[in-house]
C-alpha positions in Angstrom: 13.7 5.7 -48.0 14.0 4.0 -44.8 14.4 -0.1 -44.7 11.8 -2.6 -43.6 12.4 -6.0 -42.2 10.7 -7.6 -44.6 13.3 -6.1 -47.2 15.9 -8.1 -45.1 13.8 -11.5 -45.1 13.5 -11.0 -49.2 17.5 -10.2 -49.5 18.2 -13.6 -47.6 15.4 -15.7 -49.5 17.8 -14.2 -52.3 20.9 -15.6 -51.1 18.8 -19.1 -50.1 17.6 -19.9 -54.0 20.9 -18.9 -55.3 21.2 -18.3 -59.1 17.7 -20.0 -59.5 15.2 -18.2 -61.4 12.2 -16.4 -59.3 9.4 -14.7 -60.0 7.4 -12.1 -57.7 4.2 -14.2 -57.4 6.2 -17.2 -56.1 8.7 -15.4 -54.2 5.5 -14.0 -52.4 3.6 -17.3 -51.6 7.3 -18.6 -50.0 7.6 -15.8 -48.2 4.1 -15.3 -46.9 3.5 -11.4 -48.2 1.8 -10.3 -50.6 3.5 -9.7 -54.6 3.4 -5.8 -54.0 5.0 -6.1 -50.8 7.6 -8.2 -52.6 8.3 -5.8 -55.3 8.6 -2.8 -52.7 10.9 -4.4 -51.0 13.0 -5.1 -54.4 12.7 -1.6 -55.0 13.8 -0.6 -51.3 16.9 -3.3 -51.6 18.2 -1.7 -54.6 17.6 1.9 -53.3 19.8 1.1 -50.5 22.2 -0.7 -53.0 21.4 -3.9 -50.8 20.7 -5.3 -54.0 21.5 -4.8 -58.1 19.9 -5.6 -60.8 21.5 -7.7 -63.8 19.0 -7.2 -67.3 15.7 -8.3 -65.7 17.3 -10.2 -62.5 17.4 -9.1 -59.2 20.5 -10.4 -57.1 21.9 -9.3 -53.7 25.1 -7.1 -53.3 26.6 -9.8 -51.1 29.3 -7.7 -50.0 26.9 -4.8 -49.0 24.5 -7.3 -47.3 27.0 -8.9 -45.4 28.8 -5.7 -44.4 24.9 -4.8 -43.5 24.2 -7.7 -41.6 27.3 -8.1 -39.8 27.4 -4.1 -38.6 23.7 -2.8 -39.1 21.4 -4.9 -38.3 21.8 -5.3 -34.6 20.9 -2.1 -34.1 18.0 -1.1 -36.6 16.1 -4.4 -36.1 16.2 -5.0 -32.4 14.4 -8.0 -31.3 11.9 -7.5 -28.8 12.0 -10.7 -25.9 8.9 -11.8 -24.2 7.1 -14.0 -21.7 7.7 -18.1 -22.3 5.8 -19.6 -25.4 5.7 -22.5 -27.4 7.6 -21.7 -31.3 10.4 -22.4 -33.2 14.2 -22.0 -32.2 15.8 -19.5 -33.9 19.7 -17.7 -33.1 22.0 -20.1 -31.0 19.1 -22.4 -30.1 18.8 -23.3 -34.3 21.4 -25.0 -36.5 23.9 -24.1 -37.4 25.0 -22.9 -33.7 23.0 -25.0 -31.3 25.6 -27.5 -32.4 28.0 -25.7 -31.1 26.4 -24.4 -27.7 25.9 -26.2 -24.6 22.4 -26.3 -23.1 22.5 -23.7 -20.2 19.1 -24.9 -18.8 17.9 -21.2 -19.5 15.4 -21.1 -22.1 16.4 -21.1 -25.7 15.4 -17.7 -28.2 11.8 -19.0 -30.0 9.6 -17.2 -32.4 6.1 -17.8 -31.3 4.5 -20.2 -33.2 1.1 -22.2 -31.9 2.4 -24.9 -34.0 6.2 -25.2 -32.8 7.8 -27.9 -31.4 9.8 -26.4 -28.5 9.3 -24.1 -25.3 11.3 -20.9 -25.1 11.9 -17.1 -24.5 9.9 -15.6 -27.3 12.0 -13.7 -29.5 10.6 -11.3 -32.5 11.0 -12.4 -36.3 12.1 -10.1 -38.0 9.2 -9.8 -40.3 5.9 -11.6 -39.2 5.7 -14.6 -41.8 9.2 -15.4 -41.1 8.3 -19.1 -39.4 5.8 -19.7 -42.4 9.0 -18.8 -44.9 11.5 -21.0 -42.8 9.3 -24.3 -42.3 9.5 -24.2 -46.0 13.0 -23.4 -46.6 16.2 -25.1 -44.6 18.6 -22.9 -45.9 16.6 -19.9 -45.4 15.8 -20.9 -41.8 19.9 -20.9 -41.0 20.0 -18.0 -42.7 17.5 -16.0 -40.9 19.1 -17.8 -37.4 22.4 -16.4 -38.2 21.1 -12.8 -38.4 19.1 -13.4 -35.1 22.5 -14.6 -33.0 23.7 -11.1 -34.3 20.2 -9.3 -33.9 20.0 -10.7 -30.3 22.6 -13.2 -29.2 25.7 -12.8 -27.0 28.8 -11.5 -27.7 30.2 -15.4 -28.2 27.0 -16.2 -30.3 27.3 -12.9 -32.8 30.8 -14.1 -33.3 30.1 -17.3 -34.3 27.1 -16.0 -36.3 29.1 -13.6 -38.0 31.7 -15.8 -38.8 29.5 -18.6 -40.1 27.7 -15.8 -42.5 30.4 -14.6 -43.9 31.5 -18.2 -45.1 28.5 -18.7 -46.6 28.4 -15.3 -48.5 31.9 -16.1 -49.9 31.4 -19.3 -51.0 
């Protein structure tokens, strides 16, 4: 069983919603993949014991996850950078680090998107309906910034990332 990084963008949708009740039909339509994709991803998640499951619910192993995200992930999901193009701002150029980041006049991380609002390095999503999944979601969108300051950033900006993640998860 190897992981997908899709699996990662359905563990942090996870975390986003909470202890809200989902369903695999409209956990696909948020996420922009299709409900088998979904479920094999579940399946994945708790192979990798990313994820358990409580009677019929499916919840993340937060402190598996986190471990995960703030060790792993920079090194099995490497972003690929690119030529300048219009998308959306993701690691430090997104809340909640651009806040904390001075603009260095060098262009900000972006994942290509015809429809976003600002200029920038192109920087891979992790999984290909990621800006479709973040327009919709705020807290999802932080989320999946967070991971891509650790994915991708600098040393100061994975820091901050980390730090900031592994707030949230214990809150």
């Amino acid at each position: 069983m190897n992981l997908k990084p899709q699996d990662i963008l359905f563990l942090l949708k996870l975390v986003a919603i909470g202890e809200k009740h989902w369903a695999f039909n409209s956990l696909a339509v948020e996420l922009g993949m299709s409900a088998s994709e979904v479920h094999a991803a579940a399946q994945r998640v708790l192979e990798a014991r990313l994820a358990v499951k409580i009677d019929d619910s499916i919840k993340p192993n937060k402190r598996n996850l986190e471990e995960f995200l703030l060790h792993g992930i920079q090194y099995v999901f490497v972003p690929q950078r690119g030529e300048l193009t219009r998308g959306m701002p993701t690691a430090h150029a997104a809340e909640p680090l651009a806040s904390h980041f001075i603009n260095n006049n060098e262009p900000p991380p972006v994942w290509p998107d015809p429809h976003g609002e600002q200029r920038g390095e192109s920087f891979s999503p992790l999984y290909k309906s990621v800006t479709k999944a973040a327009k919709h979601d705020p807290k999802l969108y932080e989320l999946l910034s967070l991971v891509d300051a650790i994915r991708g950033g600098r040393a100061r900006e994975r820091e901050m990332a980390k730090k900031e993640l592994t707030r949230r998860f214990n809150d």
